[in-house]
N, C-alpha and C positions, 0 to 999 in steps of 0.2 A: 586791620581788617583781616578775615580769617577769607577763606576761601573753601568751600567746599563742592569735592567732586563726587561725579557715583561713578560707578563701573558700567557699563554694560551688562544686562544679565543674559545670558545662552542659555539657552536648555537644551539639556542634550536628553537623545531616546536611546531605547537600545533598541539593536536590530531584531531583538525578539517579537513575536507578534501575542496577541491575546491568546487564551486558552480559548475562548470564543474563534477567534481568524481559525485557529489550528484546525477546532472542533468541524467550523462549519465548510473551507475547503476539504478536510478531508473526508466528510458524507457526500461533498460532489463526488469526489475520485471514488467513492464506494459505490454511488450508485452509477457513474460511469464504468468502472469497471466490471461489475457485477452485469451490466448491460452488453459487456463486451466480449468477457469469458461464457455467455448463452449465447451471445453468437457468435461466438470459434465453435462451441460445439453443437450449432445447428450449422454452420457450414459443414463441420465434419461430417452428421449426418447426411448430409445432402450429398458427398460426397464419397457416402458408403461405407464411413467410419461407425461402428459400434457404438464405443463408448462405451461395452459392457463391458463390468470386470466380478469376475463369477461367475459369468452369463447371468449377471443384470445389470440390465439399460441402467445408464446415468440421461435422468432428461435435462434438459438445460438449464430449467428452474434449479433443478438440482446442483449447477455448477455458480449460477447466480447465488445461492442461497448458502451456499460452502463460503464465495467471494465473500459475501456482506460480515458472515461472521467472523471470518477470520479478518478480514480487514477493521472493523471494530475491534479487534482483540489489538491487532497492530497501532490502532489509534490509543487505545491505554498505557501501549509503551509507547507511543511518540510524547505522552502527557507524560509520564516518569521521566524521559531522558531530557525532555524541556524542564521539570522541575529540579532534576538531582544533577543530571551530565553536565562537565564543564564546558565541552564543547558539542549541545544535543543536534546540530546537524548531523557532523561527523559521526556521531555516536550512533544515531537511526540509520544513515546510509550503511554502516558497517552492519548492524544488526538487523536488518531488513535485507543485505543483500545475503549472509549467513542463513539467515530462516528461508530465503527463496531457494537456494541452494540445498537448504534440508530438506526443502518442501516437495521436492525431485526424486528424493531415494524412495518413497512410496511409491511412488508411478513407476518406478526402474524395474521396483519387486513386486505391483499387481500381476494379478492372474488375469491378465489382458493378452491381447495380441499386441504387435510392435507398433500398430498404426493410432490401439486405443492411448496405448501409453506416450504414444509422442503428443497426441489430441491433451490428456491433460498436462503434460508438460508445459506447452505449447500457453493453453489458457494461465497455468500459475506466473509464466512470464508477462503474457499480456498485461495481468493483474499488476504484476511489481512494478512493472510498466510503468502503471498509469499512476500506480498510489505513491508510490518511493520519491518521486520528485516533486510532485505534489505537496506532501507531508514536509519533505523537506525545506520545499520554498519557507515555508511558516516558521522551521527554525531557524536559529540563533547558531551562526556558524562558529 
């Protein structure tokens, strides 16, 4: 008489999530963010901050509208380091915390006063803030 057994099958996932997960958390954090960097710079206004650089106003829409795009831009490379990086957590946190850091020397060298230039300093960190860990949750560490 033979005997026959089976295994058990397991499946295993990987900690990666969908190009859909990545996609749709990270337009919450865009438009969170984008909500949050209009108001740092309407508190600043209220607060007697400018925000002109040139002598002209940045209105808030205005820093909204900076946020959404360039956080879309950041979403394209989260989709590349998820598709190519060996490890696309680590690889986004380094390269998102690099481009925030780039993102500073503009504001250093505006033709602002020091209160404008901290005002967007201030919102570019909000933003990395909110989106950098966000984005990252969704990668594959």
């Amino acid at each position: 008489m033979s005997v026959t057994t089976t295994a058990p099958v397991t499946a295993t996932t990987t900690a990666q999530s969908s190009a859909g997960s990545l996609l749709r958390d990270g337009a919450v954090a865009t438009v969170l963010a984008a909500v949050a960097t209009a108001a740092v710079a309407t508190a600043g206004q209220a607060v007697g901050i400018g925000g002109a650089i040139s002598g002209n106003a940045i209105p808030p829409s205005g820093f909204a509208t900076l946020t959404v795009i360039f956080t879309v831009l950041g979403l394209v490379i989260a989709l590349g380091l998820r598709r190519f990086a060996r490890n696309p957590r680590t690889a986004w946190v380094r390269t998102t915390v690099a481009l925030t850091a780039l993102s500073l020397v503009p504001d250093v060298l505006a033709d602002a006063d020091t209160a404008t230039k901290a005002l967007l300093m201030v919102t570019h960190l909000v933003a990395a803030a909110i989106v950098i860990p966000a984005v990252a949750r969704r990668l594959r560490a």
